[in-house]
PyMOL Python script that loads the backbone (N, CA, C, O; Angstrom):
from pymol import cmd

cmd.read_pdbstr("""\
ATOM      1  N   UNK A   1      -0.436   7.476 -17.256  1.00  0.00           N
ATOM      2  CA  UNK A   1      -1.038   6.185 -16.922  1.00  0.00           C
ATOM      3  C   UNK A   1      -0.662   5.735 -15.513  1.00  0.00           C
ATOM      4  O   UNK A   1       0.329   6.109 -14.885  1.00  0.00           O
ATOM      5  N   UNK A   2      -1.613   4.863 -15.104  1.00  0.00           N
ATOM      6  CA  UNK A   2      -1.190   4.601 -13.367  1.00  0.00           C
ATOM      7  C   UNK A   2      -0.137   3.224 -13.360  1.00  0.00           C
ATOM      8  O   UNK A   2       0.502   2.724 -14.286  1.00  0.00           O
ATOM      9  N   UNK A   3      -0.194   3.015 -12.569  1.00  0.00           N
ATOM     10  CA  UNK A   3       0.731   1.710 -12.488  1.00  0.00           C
ATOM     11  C   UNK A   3       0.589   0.718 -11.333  1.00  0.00           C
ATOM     12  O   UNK A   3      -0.060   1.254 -10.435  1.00  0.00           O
ATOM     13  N   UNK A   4       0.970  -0.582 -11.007  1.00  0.00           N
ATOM     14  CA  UNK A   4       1.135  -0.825  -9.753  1.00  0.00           C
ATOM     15  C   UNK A   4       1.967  -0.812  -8.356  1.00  0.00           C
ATOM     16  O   UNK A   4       3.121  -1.120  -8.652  1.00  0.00           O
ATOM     17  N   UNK A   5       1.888  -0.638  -7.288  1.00  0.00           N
ATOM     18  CA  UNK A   5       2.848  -0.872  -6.270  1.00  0.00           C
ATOM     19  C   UNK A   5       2.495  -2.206  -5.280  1.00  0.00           C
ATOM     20  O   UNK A   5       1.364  -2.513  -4.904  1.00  0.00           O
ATOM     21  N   UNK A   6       3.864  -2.981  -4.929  1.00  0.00           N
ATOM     22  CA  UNK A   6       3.524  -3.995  -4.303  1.00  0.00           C
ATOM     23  C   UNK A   6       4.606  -3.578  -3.194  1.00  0.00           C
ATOM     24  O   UNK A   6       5.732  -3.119  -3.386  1.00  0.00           O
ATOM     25  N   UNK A   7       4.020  -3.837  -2.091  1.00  0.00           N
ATOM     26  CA  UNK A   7       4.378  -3.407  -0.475  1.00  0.00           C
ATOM     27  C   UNK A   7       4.783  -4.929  -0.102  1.00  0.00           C
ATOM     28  O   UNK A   7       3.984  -5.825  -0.375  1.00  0.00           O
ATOM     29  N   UNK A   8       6.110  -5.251   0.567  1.00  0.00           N
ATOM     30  CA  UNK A   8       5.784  -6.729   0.798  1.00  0.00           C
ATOM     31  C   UNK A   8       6.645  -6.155   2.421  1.00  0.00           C
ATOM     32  O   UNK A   8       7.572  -5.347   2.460  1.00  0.00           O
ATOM     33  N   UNK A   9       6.094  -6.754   3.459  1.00  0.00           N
ATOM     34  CA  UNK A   9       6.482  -6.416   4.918  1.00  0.00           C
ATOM     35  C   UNK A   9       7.251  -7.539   5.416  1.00  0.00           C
ATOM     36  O   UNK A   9       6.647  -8.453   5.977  1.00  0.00           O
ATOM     37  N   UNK A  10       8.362  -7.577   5.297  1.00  0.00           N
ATOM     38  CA  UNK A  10       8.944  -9.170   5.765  1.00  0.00           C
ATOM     39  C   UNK A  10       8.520  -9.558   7.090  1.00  0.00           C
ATOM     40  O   UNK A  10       8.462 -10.784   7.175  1.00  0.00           O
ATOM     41  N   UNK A  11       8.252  -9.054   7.985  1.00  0.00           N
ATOM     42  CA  UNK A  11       8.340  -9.544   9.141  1.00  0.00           C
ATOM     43  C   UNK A  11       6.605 -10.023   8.911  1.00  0.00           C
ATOM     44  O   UNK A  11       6.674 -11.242   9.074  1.00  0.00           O
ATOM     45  N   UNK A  12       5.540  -9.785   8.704  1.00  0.00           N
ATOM     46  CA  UNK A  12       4.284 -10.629   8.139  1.00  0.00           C
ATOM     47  C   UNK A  12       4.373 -11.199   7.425  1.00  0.00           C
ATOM     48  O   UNK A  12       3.303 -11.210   6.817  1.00  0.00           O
ATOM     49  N   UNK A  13       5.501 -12.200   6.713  1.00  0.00           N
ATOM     50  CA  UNK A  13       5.301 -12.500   5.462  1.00  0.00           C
ATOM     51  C   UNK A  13       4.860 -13.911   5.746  1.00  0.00           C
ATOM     52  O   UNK A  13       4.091 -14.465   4.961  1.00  0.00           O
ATOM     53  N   UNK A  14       5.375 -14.627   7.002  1.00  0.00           N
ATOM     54  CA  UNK A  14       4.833 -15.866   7.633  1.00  0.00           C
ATOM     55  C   UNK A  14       4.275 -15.658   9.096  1.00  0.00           C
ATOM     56  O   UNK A  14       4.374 -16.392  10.079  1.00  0.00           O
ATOM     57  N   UNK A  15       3.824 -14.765   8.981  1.00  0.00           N
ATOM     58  CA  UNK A  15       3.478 -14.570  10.537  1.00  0.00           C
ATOM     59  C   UNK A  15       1.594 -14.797  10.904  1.00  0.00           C
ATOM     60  O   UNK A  15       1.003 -15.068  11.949  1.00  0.00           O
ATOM     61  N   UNK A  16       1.005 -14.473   9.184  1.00  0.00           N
ATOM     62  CA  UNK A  16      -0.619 -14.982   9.713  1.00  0.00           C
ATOM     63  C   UNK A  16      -1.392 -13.599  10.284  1.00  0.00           C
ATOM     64  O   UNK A  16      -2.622 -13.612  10.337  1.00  0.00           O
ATOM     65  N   UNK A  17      -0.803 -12.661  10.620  1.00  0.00           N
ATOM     66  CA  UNK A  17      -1.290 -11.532  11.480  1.00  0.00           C
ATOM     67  C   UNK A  17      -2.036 -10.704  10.194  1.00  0.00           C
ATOM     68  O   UNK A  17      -1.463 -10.639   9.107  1.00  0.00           O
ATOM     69  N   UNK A  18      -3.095 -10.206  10.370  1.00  0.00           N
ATOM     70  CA  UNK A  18      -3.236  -9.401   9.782  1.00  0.00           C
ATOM     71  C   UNK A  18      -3.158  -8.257  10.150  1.00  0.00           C
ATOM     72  O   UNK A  18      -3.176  -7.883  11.323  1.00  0.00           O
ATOM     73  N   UNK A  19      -3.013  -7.242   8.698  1.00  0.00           N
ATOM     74  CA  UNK A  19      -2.576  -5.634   8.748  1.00  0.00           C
ATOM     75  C   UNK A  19      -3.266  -5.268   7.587  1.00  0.00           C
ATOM     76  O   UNK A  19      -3.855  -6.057   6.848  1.00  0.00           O
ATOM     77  N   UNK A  20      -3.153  -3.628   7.390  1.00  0.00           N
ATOM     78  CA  UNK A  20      -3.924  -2.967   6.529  1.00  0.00           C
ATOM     79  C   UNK A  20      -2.754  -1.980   6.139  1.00  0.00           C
ATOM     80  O   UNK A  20      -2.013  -1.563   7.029  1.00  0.00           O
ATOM     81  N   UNK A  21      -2.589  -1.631   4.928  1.00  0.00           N
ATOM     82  CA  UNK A  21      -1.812  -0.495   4.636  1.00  0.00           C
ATOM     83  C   UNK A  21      -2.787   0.870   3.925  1.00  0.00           C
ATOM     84  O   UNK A  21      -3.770   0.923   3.186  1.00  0.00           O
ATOM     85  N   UNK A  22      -1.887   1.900   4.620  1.00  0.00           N
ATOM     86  CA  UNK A  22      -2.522   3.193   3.548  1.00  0.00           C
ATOM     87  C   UNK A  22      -1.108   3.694   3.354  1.00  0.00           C
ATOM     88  O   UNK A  22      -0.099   3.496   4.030  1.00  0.00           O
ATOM     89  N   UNK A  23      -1.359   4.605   1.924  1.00  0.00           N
ATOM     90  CA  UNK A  23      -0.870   5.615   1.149  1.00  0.00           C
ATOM     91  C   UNK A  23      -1.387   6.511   1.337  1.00  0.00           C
ATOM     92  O   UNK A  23      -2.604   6.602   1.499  1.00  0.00           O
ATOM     93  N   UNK A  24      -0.553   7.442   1.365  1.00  0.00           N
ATOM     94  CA  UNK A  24      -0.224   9.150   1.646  1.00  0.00           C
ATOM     95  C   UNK A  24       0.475  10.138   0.250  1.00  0.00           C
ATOM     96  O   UNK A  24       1.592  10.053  -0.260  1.00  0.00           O
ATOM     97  N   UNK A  25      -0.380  10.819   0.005  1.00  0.00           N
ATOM     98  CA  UNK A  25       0.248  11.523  -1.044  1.00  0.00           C
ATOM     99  C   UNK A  25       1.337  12.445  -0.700  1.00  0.00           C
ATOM    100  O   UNK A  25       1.767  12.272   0.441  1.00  0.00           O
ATOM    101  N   UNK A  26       2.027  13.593  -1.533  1.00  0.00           N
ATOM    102  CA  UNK A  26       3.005  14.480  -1.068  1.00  0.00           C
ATOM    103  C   UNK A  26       2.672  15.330  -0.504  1.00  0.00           C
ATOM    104  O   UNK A  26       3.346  15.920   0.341  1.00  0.00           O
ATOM    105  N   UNK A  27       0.907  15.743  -1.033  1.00  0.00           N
ATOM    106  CA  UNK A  27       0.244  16.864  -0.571  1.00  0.00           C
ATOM    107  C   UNK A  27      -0.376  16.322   0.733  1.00  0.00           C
ATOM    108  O   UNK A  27      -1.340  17.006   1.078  1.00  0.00           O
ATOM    109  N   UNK A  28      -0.095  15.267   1.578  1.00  0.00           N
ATOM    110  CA  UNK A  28      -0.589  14.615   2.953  1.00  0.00           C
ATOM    111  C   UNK A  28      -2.034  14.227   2.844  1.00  0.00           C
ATOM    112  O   UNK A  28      -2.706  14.231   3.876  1.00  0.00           O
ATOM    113  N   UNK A  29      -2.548  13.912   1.771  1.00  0.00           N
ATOM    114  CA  UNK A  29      -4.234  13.330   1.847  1.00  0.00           C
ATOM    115  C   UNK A  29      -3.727  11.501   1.277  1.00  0.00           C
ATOM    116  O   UNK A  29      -2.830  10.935   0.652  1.00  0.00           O
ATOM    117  N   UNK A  30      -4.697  11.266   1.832  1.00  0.00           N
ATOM    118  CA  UNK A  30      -4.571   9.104   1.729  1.00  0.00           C
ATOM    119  C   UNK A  30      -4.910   9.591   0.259  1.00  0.00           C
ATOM    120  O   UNK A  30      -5.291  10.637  -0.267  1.00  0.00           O
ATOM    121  N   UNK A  31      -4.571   8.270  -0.149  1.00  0.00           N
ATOM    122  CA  UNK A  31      -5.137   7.955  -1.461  1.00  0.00           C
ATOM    123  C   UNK A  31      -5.898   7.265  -1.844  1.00  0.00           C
ATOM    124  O   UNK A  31      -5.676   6.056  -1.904  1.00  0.00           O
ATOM    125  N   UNK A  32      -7.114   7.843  -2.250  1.00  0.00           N
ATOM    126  CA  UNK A  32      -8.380   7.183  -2.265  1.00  0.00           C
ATOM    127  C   UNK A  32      -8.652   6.235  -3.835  1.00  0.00           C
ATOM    128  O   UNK A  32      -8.363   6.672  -4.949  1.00  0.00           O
ATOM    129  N   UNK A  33      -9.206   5.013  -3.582  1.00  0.00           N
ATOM    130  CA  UNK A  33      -9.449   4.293  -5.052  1.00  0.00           C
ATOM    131  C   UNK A  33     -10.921   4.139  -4.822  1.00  0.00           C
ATOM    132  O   UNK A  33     -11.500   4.517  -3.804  1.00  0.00           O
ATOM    133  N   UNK A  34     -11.450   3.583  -5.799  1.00  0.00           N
ATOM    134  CA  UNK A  34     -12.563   3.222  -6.525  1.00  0.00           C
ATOM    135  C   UNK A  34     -12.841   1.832  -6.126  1.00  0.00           C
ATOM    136  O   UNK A  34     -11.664   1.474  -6.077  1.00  0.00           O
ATOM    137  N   UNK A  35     -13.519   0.754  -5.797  1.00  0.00           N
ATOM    138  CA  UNK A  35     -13.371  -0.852  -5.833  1.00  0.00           C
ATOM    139  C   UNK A  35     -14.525  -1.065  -7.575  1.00  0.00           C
ATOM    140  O   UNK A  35     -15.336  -0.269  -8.049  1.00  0.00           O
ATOM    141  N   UNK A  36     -14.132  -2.320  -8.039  1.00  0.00           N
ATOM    142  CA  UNK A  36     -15.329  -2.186  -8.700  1.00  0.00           C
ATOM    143  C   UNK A  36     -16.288  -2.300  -8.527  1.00  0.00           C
ATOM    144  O   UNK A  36     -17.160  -1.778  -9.222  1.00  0.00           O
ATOM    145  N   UNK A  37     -16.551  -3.194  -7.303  1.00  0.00           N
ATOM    146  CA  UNK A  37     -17.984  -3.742  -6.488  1.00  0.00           C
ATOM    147  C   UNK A  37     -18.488  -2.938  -5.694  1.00  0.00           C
ATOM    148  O   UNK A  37     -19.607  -3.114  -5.212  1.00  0.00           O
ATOM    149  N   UNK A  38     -17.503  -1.602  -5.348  1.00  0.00           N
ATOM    150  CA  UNK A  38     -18.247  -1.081  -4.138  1.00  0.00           C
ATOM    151  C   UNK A  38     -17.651   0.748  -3.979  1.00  0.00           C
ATOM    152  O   UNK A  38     -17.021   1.374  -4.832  1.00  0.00           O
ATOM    153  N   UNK A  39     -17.917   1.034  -3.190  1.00  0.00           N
ATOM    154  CA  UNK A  39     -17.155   2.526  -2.659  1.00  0.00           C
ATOM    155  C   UNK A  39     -16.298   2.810  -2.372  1.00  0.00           C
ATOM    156  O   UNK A  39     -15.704   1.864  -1.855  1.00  0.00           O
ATOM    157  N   UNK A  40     -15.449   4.147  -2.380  1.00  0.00           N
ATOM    158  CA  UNK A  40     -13.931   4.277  -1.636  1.00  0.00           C
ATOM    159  C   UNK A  40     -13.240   3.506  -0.841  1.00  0.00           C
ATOM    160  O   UNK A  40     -13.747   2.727  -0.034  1.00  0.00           O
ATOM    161  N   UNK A  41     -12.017   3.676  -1.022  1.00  0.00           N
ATOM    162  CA  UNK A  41     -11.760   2.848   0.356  1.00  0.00           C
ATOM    163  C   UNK A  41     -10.355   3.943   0.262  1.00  0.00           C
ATOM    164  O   UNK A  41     -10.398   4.824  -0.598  1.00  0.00           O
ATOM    165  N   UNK A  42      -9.366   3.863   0.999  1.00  0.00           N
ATOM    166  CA  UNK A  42      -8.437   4.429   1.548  1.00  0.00           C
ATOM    167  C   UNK A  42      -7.321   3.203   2.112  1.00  0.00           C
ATOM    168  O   UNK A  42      -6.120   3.397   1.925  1.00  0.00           O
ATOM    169  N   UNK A  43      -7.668   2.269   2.628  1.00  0.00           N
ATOM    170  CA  UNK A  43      -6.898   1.099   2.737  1.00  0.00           C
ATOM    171  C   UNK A  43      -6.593  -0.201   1.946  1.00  0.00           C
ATOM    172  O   UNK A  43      -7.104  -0.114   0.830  1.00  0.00           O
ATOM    173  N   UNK A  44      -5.965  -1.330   2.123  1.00  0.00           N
ATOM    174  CA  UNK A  44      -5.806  -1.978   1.572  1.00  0.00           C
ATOM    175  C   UNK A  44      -5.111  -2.641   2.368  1.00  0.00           C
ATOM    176  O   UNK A  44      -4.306  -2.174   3.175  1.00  0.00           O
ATOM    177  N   UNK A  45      -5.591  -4.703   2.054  1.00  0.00           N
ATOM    178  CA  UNK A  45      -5.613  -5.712   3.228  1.00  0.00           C
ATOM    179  C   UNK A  45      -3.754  -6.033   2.528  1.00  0.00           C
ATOM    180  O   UNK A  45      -3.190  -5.992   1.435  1.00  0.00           O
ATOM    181  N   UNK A  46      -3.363  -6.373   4.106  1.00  0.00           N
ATOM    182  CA  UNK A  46      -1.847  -6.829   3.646  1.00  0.00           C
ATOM    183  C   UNK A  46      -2.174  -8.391   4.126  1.00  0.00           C
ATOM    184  O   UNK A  46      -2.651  -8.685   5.222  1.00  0.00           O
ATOM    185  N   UNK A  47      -1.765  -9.461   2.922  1.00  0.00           N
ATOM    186  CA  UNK A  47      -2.063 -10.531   3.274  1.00  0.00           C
ATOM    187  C   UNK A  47      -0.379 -11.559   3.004  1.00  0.00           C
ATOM    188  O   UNK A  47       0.500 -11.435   2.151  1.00  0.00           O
ATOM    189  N   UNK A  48      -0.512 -12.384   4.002  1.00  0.00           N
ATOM    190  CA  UNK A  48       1.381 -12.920   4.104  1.00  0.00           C
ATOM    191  C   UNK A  48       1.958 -12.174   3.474  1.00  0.00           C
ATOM    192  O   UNK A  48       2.337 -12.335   2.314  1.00  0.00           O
ATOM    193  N   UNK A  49       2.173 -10.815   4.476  1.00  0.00           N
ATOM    194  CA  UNK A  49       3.120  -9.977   4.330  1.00  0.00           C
ATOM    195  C   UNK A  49       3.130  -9.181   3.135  1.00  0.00           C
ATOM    196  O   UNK A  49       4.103  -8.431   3.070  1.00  0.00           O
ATOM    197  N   UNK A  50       2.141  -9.115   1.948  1.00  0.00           N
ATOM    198  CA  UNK A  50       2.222  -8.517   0.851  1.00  0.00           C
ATOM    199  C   UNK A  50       0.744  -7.784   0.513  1.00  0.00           C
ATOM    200  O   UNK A  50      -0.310  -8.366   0.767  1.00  0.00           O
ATOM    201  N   UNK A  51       0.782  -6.560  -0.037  1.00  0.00           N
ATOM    202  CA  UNK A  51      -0.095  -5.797  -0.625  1.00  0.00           C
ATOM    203  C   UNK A  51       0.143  -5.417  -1.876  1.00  0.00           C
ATOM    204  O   UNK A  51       1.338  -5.343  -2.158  1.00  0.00           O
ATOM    205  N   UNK A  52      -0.705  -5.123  -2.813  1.00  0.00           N
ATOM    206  CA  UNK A  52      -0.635  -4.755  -3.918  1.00  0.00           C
ATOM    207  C   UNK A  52      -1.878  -3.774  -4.252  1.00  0.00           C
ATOM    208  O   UNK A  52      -3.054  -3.955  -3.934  1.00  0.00           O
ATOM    209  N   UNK A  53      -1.358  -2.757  -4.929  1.00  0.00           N
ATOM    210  CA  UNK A  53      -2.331  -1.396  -5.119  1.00  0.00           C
ATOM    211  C   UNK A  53      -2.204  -1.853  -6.636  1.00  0.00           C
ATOM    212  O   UNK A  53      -1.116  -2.298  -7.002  1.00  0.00           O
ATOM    213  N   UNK A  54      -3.146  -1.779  -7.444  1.00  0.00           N
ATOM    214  CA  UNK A  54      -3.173  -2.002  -8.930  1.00  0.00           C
ATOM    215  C   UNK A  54      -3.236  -0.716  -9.986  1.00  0.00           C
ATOM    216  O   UNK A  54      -3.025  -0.773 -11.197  1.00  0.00           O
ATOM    217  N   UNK A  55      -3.538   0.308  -9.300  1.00  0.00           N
ATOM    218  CA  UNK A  55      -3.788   1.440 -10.289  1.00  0.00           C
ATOM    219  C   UNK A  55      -3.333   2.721  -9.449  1.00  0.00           C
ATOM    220  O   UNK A  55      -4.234   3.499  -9.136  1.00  0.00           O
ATOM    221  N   UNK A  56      -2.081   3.008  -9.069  1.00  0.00           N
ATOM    222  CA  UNK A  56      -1.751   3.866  -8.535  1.00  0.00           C
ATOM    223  C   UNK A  56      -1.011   4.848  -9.458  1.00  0.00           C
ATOM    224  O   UNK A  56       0.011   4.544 -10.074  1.00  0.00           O
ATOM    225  N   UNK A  57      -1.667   6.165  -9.509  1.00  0.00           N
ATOM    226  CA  UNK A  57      -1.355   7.360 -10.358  1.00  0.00           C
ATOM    227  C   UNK A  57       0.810   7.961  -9.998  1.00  0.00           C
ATOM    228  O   UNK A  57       1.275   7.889  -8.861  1.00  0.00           O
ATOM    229  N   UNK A  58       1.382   8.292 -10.809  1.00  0.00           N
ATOM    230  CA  UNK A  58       2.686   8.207 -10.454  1.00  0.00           C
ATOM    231  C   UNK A  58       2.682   9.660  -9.412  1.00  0.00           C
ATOM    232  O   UNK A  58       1.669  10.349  -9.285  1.00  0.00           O
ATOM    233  N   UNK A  59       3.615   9.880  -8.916  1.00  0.00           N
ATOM    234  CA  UNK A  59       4.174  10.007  -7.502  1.00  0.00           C
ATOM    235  C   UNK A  59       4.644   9.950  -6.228  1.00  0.00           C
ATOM    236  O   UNK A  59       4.103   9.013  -5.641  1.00  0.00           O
ATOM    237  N   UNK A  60       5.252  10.415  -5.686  1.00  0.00           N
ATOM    238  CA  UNK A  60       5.650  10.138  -4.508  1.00  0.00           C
ATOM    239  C   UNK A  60       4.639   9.857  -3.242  1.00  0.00           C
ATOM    240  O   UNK A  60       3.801  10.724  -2.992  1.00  0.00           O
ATOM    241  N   UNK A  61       4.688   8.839  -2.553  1.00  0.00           N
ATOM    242  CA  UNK A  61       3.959   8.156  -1.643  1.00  0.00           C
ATOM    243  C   UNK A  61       4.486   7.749  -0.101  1.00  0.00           C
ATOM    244  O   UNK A  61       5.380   6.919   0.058  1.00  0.00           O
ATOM    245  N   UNK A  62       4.115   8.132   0.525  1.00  0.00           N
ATOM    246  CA  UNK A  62       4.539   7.553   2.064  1.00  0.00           C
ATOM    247  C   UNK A  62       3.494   6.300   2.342  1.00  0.00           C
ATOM    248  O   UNK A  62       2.454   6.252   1.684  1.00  0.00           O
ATOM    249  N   UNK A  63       3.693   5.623   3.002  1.00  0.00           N
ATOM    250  CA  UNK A  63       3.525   4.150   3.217  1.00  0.00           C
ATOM    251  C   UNK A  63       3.286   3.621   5.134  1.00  0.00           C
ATOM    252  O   UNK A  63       4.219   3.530   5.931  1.00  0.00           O
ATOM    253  N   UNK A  64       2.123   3.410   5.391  1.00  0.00           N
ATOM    254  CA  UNK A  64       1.991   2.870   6.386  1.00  0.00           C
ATOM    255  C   UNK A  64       1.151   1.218   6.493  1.00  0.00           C
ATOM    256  O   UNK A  64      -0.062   1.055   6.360  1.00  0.00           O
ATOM    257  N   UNK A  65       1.921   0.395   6.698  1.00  0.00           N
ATOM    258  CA  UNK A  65       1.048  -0.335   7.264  1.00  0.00           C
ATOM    259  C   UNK A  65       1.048  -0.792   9.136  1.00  0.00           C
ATOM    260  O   UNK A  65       2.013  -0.972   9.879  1.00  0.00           O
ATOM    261  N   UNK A  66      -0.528  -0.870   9.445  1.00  0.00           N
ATOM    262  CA  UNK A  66      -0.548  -1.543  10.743  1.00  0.00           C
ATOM    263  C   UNK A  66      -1.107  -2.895  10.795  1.00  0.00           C
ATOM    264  O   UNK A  66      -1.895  -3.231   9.910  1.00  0.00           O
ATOM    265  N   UNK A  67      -0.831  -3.606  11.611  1.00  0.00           N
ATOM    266  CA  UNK A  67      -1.089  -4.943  11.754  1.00  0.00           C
ATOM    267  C   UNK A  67      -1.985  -4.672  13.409  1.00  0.00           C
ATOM    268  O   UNK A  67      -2.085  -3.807  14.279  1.00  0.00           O
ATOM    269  N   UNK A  68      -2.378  -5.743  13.160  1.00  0.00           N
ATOM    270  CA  UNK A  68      -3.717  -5.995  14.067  1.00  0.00           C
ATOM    271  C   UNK A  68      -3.453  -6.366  15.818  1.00  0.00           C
ATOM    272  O   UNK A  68      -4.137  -6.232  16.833  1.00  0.00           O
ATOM    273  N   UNK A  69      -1.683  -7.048  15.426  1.00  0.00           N
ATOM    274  CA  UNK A  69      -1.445  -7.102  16.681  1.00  0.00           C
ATOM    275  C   UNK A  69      -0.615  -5.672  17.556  1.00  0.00           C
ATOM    276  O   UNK A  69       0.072  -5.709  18.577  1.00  0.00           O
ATOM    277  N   UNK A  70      -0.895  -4.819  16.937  1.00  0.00           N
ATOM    278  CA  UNK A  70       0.180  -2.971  17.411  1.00  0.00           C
ATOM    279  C   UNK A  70       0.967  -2.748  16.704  1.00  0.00           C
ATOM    280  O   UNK A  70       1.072  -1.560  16.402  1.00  0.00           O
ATOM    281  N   UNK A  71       1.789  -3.586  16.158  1.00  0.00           N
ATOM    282  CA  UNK A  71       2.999  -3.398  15.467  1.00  0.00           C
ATOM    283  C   UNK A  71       2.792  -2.597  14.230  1.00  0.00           C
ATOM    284  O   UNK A  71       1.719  -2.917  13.719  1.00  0.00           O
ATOM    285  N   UNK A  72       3.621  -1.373  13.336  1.00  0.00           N
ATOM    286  CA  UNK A  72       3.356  -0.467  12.559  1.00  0.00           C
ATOM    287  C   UNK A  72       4.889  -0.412  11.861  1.00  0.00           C
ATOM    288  O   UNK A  72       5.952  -0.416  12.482  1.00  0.00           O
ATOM    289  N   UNK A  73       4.724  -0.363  10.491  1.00  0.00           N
ATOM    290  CA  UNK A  73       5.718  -0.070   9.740  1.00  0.00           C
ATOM    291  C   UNK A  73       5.601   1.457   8.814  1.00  0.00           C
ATOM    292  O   UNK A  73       4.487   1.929   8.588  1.00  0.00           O
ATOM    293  N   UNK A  74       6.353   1.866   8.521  1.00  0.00           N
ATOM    294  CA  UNK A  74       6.678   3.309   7.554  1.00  0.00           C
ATOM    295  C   UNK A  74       7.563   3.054   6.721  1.00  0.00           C
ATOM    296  O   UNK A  74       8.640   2.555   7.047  1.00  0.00           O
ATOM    297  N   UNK A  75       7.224   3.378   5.439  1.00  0.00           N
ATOM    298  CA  UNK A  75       8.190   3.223   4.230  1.00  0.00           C
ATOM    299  C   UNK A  75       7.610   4.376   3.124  1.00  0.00           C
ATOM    300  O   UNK A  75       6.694   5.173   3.322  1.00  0.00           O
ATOM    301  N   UNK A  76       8.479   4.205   1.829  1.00  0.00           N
ATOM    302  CA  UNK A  76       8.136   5.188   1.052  1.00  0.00           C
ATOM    303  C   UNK A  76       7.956   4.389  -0.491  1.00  0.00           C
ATOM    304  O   UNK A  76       8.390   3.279  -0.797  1.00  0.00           O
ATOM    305  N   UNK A  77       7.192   5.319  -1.306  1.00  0.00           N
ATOM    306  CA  UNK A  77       7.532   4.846  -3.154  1.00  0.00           C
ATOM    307  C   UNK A  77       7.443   5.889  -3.909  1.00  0.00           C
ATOM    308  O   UNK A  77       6.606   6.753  -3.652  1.00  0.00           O
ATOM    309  N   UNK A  78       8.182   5.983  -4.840  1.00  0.00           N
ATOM    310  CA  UNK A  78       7.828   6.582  -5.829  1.00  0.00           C
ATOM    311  C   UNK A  78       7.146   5.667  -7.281  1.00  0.00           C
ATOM    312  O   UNK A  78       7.504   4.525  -7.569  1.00  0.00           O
ATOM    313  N   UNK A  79       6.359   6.284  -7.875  1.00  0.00           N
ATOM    314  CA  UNK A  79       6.024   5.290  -8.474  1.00  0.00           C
ATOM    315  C   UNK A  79       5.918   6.575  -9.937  1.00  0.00           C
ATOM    316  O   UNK A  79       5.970   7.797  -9.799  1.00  0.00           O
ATOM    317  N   UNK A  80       5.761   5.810 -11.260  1.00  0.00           N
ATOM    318  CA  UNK A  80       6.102   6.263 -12.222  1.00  0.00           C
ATOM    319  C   UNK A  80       5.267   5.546 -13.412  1.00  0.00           C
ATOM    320  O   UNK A  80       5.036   4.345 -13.276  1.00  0.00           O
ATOM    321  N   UNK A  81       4.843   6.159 -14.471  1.00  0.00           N
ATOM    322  CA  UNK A  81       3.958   6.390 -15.160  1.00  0.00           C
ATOM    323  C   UNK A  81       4.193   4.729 -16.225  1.00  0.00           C
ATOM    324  O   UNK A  81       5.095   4.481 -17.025  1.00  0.00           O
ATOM    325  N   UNK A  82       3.212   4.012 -15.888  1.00  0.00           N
ATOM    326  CA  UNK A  82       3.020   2.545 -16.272  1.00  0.00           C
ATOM    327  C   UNK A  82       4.543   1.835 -16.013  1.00  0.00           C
ATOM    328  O   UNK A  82       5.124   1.516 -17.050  1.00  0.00           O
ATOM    329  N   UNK A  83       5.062   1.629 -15.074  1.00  0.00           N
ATOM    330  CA  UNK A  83       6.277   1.187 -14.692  1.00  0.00           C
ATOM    331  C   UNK A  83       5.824   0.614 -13.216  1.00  0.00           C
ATOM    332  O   UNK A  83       5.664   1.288 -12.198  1.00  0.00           O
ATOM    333  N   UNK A  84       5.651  -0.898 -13.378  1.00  0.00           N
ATOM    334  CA  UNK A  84       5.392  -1.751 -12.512  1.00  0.00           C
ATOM    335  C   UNK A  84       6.587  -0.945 -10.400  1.00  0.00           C
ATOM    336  O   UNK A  84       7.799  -0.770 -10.517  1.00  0.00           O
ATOM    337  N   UNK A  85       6.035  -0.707  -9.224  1.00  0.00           N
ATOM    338  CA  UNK A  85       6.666  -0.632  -8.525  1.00  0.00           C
ATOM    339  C   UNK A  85       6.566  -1.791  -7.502  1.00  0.00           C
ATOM    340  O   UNK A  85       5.734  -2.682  -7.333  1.00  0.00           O
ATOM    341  N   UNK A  86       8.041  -1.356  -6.709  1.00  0.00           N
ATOM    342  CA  UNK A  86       8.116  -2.008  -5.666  1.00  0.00           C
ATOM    343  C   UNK A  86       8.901  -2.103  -4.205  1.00  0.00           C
ATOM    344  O   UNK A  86       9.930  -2.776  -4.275  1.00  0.00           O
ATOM    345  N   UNK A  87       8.627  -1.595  -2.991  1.00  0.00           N
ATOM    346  CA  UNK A  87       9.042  -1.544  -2.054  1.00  0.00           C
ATOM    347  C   UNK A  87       8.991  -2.975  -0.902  1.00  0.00           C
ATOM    348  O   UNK A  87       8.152  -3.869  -0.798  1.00  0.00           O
ATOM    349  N   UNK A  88       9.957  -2.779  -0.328  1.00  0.00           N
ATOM    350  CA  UNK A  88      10.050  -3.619   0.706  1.00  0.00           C
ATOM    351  C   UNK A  88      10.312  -2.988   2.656  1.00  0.00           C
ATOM    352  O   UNK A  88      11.422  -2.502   2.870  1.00  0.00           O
ATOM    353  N   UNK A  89       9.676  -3.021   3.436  1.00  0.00           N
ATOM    354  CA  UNK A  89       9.476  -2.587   4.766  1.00  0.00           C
ATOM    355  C   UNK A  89      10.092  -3.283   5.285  1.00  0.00           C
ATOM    356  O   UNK A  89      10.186  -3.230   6.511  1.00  0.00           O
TER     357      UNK A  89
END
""", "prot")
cmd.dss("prot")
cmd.show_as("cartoon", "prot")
cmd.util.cbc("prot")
cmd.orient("prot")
C-alpha cells in the first residue's frame, strides 16, 4: 500500500516564495502520479514551506525542491508501506 510524505522546507515556511518539489526514485526516474482532474505530473507545489505527496508507493526517495527565487534544497525519504512519512529540509 502507498502512503504519504510531507516535505516541510523551513526556510519557506514564512517566506511567501514559491517552489516546486520533485521525487527521484533509487532507480533515478521522477516519480510520476496520476491527478484526478488531469494528467501526469512529476512535481508538486510547495506552499508555506510544506508539500505533501498523498500516495507515494514505499521506497527510497531523493528530494528536490526549487523555489522560484534560485534557491534549491536536497533531502531524502524513505517511506514505507501505509506508514504516514516525514522529512524536514
Amino acid at each position: 500500500p502507498a502512503t504519504s510524505l510531507r516535505v516541510r522546507v523551513k526556510d519557506l515556511v514564512q517566506g511567501g516564495v514559491q517552489a516546486t518539489l520533485t521525487v527521484t526514485g533509487s532507480d533515478g526516474r521522477r516519480y510520476l502520479n496520476v491527478r484526478p482532474w488531469g494528467p501526469l505530473h512529476d512535481q508538486w507545489r510547495v506552499q508555506d514551506g510544506v508539500a505533501i505527496i498523498d500516495a507515494l508507493p514505499p521506497g527510497n526517495w531523493s528530494l528536490r525542491v526549487e523555489a522560484a527565487d534560485g534557491r534549491s534544497w536536497q533531502g531524502s525519504a524513505v517511506t514505507r508501506p501505509g506508514v504516514p512519512a516525514e522529512t524536514e529540509m
